[in-house]
N, CA and C atoms as a LAMMPS dump frame, in Angstrom:
ITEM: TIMESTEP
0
ITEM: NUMBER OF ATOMS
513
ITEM: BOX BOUNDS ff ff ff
-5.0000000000000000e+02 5.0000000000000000e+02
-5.0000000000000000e+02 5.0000000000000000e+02
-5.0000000000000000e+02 5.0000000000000000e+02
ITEM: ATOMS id mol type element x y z
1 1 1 N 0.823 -1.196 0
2 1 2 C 0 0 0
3 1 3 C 0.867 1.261 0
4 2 1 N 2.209 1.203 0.996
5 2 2 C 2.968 2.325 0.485
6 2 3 C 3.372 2.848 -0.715
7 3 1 N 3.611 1.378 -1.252
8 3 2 C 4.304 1.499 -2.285
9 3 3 C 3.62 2.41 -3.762
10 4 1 N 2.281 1.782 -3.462
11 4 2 C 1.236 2.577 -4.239
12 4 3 C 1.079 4.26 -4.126
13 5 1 N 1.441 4.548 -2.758
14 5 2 C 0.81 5.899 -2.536
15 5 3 C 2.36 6.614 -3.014
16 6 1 N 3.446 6.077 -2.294
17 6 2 C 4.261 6.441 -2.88
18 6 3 C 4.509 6.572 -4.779
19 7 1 N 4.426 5.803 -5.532
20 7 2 C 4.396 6.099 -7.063
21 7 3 C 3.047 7.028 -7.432
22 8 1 N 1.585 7.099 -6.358
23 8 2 C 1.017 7.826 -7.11
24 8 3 C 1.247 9.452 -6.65
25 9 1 N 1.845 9.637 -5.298
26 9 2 C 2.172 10.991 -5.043
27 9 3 C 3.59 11.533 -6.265
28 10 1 N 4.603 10.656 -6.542
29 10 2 C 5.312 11.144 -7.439
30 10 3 C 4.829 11.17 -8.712
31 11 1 N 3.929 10.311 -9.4
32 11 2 C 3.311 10.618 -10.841
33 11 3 C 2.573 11.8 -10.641
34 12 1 N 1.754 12.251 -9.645
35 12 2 C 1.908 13.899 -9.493
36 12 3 C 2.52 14.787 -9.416
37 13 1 N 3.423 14.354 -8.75
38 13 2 C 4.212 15.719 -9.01
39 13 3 C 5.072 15.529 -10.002
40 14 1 N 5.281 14.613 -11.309
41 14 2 C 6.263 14.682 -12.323
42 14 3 C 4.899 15.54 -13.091
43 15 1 N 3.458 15.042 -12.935
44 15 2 C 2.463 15.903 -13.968
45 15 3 C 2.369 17.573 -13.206
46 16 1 N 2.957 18.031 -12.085
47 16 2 C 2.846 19.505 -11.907
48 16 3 C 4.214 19.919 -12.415
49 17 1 N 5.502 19.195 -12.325
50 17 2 C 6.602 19.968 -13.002
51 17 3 C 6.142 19.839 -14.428
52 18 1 N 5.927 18.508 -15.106
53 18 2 C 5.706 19.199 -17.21
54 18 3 C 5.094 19.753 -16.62
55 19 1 N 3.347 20.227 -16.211
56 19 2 C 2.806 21.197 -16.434
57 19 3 C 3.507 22.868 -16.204
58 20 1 N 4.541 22.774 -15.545
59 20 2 C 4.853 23.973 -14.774
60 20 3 C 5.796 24.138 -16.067
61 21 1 N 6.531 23.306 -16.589
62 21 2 C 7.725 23.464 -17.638
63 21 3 C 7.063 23.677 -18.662
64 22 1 N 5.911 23.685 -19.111
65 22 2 C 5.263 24.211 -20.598
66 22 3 C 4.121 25.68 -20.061
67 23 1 N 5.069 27.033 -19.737
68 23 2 C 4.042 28.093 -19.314
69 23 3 C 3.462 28.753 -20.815
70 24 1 N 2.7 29.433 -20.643
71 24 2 C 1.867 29.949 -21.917
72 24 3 C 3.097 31.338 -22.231
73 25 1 N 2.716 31.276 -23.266
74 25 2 C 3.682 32.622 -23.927
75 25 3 C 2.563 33.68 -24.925
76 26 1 N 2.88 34.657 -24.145
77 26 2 C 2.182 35.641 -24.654
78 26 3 C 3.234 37.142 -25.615
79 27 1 N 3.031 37.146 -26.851
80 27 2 C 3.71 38.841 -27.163
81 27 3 C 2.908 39.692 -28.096
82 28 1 N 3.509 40.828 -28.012
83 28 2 C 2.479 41.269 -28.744
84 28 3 C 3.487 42.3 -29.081
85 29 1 N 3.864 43.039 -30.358
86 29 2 C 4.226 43.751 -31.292
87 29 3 C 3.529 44.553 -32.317
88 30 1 N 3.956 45.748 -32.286
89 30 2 C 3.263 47.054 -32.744
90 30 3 C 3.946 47.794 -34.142
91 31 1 N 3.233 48.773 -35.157
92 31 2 C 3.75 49.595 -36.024
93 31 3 C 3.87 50.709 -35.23
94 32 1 N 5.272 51.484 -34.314
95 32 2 C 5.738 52.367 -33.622
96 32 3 C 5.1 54.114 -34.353
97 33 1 N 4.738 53.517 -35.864
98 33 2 C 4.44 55.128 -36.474
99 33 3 C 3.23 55.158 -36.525
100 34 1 N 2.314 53.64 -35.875
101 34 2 C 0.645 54.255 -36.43
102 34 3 C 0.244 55.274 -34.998
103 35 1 N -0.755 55.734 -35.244
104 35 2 C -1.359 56.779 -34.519
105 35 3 C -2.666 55.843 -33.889
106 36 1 N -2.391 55.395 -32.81
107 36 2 C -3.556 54.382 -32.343
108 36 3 C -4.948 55.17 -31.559
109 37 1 N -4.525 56.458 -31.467
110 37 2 C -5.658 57.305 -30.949
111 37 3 C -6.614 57.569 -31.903
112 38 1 N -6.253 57.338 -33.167
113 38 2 C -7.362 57.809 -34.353
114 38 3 C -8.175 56.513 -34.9
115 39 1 N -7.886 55.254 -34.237
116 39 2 C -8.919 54.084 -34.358
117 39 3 C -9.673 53.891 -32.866
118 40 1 N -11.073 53.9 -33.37
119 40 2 C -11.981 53.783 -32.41
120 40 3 C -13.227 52.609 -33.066
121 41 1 N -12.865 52.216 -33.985
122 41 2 C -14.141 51.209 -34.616
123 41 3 C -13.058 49.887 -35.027
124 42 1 N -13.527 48.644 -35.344
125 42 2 C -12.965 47.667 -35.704
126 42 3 C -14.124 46.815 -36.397
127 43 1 N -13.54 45.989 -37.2
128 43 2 C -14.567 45.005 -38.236
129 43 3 C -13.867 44.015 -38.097
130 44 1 N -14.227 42.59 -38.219
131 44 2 C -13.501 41.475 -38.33
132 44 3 C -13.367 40.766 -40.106
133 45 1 N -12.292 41.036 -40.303
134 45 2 C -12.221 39.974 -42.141
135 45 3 C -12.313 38.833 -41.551
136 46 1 N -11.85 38.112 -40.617
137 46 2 C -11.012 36.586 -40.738
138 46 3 C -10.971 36.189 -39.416
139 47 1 N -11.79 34.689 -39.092
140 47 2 C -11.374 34.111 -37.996
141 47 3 C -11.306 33.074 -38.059
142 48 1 N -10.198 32.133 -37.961
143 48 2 C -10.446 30.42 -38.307
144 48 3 C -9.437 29.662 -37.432
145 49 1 N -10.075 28.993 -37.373
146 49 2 C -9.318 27.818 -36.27
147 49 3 C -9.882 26.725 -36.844
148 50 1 N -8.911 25.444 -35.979
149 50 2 C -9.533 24.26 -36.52
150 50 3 C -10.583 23.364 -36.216
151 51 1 N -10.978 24.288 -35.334
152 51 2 C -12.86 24.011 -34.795
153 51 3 C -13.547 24.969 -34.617
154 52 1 N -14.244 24.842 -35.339
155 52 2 C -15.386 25.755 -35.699
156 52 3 C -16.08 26.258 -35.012
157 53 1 N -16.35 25.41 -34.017
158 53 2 C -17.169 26.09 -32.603
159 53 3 C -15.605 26.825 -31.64
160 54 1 N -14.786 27.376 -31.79
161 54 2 C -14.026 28.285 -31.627
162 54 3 C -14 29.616 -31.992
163 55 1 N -14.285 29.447 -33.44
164 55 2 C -14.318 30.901 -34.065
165 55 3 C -14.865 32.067 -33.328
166 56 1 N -16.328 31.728 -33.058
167 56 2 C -16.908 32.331 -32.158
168 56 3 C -16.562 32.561 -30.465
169 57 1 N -15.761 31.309 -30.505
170 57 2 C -15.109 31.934 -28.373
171 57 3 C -14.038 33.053 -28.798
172 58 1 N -13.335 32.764 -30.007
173 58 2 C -12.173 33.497 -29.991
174 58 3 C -12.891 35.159 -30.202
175 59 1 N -13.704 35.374 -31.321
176 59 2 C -14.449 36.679 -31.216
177 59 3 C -14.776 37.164 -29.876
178 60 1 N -15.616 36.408 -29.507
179 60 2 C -15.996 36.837 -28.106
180 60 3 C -15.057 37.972 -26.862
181 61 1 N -14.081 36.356 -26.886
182 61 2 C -13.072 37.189 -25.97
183 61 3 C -12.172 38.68 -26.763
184 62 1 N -11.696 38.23 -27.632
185 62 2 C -11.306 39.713 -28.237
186 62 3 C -12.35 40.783 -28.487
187 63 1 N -13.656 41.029 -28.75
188 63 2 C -14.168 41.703 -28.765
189 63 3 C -14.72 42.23 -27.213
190 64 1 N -14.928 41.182 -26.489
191 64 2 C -14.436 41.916 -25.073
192 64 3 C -13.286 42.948 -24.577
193 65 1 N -12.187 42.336 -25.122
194 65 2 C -10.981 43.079 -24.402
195 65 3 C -11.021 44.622 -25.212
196 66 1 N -11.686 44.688 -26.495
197 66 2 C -11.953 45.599 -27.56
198 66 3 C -12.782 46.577 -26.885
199 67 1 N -13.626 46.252 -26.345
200 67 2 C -15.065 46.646 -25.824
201 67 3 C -14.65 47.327 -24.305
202 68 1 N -13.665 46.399 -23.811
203 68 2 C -13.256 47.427 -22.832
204 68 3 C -12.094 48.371 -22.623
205 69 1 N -11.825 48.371 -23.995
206 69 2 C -10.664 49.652 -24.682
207 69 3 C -11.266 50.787 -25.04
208 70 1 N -12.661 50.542 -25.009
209 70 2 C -13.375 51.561 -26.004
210 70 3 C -13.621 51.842 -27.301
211 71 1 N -13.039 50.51 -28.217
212 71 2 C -13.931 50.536 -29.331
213 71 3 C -14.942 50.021 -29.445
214 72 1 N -15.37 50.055 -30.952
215 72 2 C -16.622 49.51 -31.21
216 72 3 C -16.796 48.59 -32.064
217 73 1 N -17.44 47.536 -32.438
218 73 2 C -17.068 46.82 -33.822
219 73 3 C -18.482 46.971 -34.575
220 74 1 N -17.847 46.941 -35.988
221 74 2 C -18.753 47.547 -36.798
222 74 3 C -18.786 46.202 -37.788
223 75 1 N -20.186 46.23 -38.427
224 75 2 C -20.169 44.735 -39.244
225 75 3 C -19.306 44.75 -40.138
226 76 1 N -18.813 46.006 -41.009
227 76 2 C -17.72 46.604 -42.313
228 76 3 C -17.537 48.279 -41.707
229 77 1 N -16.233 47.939 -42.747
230 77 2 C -15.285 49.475 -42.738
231 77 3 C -14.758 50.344 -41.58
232 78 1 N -14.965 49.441 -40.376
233 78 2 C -14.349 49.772 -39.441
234 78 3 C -12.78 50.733 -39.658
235 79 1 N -12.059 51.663 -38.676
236 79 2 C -11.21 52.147 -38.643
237 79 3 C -10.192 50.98 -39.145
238 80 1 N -9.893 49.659 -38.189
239 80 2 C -9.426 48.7 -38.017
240 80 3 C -10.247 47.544 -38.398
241 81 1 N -8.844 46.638 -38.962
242 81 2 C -9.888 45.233 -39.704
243 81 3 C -9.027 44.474 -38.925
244 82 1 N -9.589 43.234 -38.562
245 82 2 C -9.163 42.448 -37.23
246 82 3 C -8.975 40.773 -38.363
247 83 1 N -7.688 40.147 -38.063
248 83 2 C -7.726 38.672 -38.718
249 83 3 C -7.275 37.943 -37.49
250 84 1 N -8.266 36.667 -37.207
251 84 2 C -7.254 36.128 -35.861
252 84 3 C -7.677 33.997 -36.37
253 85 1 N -6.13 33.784 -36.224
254 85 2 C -5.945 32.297 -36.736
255 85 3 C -5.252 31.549 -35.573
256 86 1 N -6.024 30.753 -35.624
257 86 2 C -5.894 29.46 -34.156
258 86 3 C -5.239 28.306 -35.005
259 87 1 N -3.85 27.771 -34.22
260 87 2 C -3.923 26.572 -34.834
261 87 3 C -3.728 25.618 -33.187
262 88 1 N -3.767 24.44 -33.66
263 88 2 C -3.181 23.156 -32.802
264 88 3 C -2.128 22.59 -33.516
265 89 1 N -0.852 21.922 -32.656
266 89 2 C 0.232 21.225 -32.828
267 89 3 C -0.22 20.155 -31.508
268 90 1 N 0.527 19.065 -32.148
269 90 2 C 0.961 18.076 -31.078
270 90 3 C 2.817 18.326 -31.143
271 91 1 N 2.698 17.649 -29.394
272 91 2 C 4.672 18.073 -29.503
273 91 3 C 5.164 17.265 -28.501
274 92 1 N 5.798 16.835 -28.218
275 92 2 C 6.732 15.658 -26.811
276 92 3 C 7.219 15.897 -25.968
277 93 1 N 6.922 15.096 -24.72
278 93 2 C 7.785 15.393 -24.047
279 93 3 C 8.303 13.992 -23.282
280 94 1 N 9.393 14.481 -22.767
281 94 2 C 10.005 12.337 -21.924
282 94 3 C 9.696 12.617 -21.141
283 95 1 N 8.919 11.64 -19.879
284 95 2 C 9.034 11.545 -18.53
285 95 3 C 9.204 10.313 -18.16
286 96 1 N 10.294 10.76 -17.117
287 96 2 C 11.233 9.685 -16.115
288 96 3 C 10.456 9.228 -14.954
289 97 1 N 10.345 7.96 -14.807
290 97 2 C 9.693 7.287 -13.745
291 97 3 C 10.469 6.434 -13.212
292 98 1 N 10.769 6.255 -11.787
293 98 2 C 11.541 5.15 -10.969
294 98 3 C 10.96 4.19 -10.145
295 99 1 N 11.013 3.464 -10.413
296 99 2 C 10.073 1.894 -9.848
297 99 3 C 10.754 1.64 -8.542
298 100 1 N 10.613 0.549 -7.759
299 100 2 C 11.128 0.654 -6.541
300 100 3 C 10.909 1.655 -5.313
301 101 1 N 11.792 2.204 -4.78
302 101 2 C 11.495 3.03 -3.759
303 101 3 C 12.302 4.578 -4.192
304 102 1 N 12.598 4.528 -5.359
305 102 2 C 13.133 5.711 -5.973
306 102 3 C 14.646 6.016 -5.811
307 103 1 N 15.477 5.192 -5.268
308 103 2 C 16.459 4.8 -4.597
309 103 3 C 17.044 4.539 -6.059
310 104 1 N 16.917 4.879 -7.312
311 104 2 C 17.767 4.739 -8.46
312 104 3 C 19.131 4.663 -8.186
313 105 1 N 19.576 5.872 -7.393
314 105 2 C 21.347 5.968 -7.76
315 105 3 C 21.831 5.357 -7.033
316 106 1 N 21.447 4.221 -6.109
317 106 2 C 21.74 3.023 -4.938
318 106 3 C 21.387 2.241 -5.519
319 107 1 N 20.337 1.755 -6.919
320 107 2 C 20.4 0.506 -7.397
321 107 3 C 19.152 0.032 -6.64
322 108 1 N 18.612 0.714 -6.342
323 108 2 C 16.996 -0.095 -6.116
324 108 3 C 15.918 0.139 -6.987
325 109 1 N 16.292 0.694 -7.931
326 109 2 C 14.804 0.59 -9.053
327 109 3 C 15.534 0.404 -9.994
328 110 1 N 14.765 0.362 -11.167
329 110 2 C 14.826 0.836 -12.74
330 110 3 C 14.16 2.521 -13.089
331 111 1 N 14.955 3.012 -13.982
332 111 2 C 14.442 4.103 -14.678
333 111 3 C 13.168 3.763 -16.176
334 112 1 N 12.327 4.478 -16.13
335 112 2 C 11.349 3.967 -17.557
336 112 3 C 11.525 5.409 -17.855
337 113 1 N 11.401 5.414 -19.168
338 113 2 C 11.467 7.158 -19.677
339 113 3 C 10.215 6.76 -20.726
340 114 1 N 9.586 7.298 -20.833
341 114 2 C 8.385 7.151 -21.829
342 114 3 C 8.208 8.612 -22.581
343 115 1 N 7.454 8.916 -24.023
344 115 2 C 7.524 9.863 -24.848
345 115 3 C 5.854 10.144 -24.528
346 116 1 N 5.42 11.102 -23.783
347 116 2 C 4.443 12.331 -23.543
348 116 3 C 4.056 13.435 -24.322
349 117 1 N 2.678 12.495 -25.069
350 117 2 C 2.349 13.25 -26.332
351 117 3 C 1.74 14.733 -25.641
352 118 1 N 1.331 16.213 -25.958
353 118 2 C 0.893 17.149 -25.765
354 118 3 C 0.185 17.871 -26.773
355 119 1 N -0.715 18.708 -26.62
356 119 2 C -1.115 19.288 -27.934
357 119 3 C -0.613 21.32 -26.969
358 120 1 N -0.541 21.51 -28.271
359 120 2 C -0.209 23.035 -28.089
360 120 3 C -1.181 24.223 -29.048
361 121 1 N -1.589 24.475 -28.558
362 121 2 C -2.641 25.974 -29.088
363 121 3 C -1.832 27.301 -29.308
364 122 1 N -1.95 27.531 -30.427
365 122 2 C -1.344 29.119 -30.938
366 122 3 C -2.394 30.376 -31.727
367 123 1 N -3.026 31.298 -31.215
368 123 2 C -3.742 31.938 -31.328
369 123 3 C -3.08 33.352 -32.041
370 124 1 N -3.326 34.144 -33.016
371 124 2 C -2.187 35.315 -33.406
372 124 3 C -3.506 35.781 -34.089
373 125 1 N -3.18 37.182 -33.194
374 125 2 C -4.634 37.903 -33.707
375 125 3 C -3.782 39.404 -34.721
376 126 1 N -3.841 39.521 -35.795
377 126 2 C -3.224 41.096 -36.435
378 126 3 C -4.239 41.721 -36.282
379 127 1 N -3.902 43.259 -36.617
380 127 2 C -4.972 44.225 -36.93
381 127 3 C -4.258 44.84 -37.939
382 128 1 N -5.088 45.55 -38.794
383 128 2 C -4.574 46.115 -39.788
384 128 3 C -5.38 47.561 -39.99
385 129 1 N -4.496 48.216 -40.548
386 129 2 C -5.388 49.85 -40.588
387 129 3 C -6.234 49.934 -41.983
388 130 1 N -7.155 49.753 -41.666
389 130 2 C -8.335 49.671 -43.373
390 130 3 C -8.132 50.092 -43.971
391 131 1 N -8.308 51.742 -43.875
392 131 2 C -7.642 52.198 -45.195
393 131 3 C -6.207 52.13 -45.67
394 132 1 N -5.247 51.587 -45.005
395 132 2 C -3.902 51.097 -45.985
396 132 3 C -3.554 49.663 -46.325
397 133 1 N -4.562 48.587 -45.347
398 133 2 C -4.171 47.76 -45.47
399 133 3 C -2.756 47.607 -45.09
400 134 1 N -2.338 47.828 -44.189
401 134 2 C -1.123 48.131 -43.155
402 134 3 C -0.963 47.474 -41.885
403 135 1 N -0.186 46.494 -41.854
404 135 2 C -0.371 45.855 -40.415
405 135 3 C 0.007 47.008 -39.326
406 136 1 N -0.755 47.147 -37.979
407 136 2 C -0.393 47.942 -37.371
408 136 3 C -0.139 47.232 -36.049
409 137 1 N -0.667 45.848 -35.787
410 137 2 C -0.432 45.532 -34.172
411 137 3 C -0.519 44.284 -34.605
412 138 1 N -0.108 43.024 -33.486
413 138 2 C -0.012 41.499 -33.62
414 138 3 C 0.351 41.321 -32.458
415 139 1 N -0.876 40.55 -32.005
416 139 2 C -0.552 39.814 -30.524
417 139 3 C -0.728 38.208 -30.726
418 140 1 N 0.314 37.347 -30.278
419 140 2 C -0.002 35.454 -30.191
420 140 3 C 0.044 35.482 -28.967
421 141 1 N -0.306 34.272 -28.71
422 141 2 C -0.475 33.163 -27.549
423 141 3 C -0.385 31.853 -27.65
424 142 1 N 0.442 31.805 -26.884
425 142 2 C 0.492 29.708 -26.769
426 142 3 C 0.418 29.371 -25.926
427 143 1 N 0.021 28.145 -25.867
428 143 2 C -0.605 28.012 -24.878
429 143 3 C -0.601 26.242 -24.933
430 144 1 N -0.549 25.118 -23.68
431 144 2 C -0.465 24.064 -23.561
432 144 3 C -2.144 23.612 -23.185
433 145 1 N -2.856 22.598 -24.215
434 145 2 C -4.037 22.425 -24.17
435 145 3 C -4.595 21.494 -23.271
436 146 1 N -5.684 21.988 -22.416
437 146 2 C -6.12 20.399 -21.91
438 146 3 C -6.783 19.676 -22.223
439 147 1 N -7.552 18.869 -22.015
440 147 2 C -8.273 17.837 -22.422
441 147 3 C -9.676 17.8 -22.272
442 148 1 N -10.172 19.283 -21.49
443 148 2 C -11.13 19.222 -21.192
444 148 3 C -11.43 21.11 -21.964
445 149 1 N -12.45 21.113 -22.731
446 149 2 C -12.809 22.573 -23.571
447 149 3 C -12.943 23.439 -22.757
448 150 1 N -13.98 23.439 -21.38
449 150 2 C -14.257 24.376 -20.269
450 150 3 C -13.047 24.81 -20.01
451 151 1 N -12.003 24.151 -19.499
452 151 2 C -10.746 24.668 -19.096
453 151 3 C -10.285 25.619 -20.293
454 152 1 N -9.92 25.124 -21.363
455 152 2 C -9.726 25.49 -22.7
456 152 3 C -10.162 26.84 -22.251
457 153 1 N -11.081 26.888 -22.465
458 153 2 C -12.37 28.4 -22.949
459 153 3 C -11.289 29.67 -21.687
460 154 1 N -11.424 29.233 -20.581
461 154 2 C -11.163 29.958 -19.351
462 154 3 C -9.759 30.146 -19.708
463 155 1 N -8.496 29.547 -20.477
464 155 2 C -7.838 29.854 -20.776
465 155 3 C -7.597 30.131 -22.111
466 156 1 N -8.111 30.38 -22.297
467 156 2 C -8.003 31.323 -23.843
468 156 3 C -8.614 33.035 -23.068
469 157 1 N -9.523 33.058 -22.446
470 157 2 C -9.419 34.771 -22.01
471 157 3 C -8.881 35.146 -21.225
472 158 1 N -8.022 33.995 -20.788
473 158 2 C -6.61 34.745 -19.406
474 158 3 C -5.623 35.213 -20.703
475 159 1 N -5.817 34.253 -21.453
476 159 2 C -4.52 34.709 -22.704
477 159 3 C -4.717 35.746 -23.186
478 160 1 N -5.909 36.215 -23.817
479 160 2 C -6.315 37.094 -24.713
480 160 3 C -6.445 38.699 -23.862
481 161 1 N -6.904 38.119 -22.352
482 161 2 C -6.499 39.344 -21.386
483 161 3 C -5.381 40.056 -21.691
484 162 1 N -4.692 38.988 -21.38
485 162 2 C -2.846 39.42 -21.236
486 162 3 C -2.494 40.081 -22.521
487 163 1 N -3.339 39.429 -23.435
488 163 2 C -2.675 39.869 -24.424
489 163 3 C -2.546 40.973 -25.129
490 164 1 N -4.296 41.862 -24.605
491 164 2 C -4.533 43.233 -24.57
492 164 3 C -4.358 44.093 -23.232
493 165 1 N -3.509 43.492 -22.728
494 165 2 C -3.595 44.54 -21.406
495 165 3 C -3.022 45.749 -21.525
496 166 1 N -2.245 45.789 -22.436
497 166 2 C -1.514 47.16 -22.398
498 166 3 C -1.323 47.714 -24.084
499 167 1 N -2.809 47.427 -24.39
500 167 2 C -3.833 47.803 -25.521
501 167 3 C -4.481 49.36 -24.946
502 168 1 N -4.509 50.011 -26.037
503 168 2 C -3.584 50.463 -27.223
504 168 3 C -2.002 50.779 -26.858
505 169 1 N -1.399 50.589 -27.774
506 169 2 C 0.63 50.819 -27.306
507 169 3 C 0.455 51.869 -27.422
508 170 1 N 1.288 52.631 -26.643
509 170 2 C 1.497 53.769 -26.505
510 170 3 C 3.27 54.095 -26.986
511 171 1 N 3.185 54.996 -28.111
512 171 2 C 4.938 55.142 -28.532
513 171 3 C 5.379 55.929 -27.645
C-alpha cells in the first residue's frame, strides 16, 4: 500500500513539473508610427481555427478586451480590420519514472522514460489599418491544451487578457 501511494504521489508531481515546464507565452508587437488614438471602430475579415465552434469563443473574448478599450465593432469598414488564426500542434515530451522506492542511484529501481504526447494551441490575432491595409499591431499566444474545452475556454481569455492589457501601445 505504500508502495502505491508512494508512485502515485510522485506521478503527481512529475504531472505539476511538465505542467509547470510548458508556461503559456504571450507577445504582442506594434507599427511604432501608427497613430492608435485615431482608431476607435474595428470590423472582423477573418477568424479560423480548426474548430469551428471556436471561431466564435475566440471573437468573443477579443471583442471583449476591444469593448473594454473603447472601441466599437462595426459589421464593415471599421477604422481597423481584425484577422485572428488558431492553430493546434501536437509536440513531446520524456518523462522519467523510478520503480522501486526511488532509490535509483543506490540501485533499487529501474528508470522507464516514456515519450508524452501534448497538444499546443497558438492563437495570433493582427490588426490592420483599413484604409492602408497596413499591419499595425499582432498579438499570439500559446498556450499548452487540456483535455477538457471548459478549461480550454477559461484559458483562452486569461490569454487574450494578457494579451490586450496594455492595448492600445502607446509610442
Amino acid at each position: 500500500m505504500k508502495l502505491r501511494l508512494r508512485f502515485s504521489l510522485l506521478c503527481m508531481a512529475v504531472l505539476f513539473v511538465a505542467t509547470a515546464a510548458f508556461p503559456r507565452e504571450i507577445s504582442t508587437d506594434f507599427d511604432h508610427h501608427a497613430d492608435f488614438s485615431r482608431f476607435k471602430t474595428y470590423s472582423w475579415s477573418k477568424v479560423e481555427t480548426p474548430n469551428n465552434l471556436w471561431d466564435e469563443r475566440v471573437k468573443e473574448a477579443i471583442d471583449r478586451e476591444l469593448s473594454a478599450k473603447g472601441w466599437t465593432q462595426v459589421p464593415t469598414g471599421g477604422d481597423a480590420s481584425i484577422v485572428a488564426v488558431g492553430t493546434t500542434r501536437e509536440r513531446e515530451t520524456l518523462e522519467t519514472f523510478y520503480t522501486g522506492m526511488g532509490w535509483h542511484w543506490r540501485g533499487f529501481g529501474d528508470a522507464i522514460t516514456e515519450v508524452q504526447p501534448y497538444k499546443v494551441g497558438t492563437l495570433v490575432v493582427d490588426m490592420f489599418d483599413t484604409s492602408t491595409q497596413k499591419l499595425i499591431w499582432r498579438g499570439t499566444a500559446s498556450d499548452v491544451l487540456a483535455s477538457k474545452p471548459d478549461k480550454n475556454v477559461k484559458e483562452l481569455e486569461k490569454d487574450v487578457h494578457k494579451m490586450f492589457e496594455h492595448f492600445p501601445p502607446s509610442v
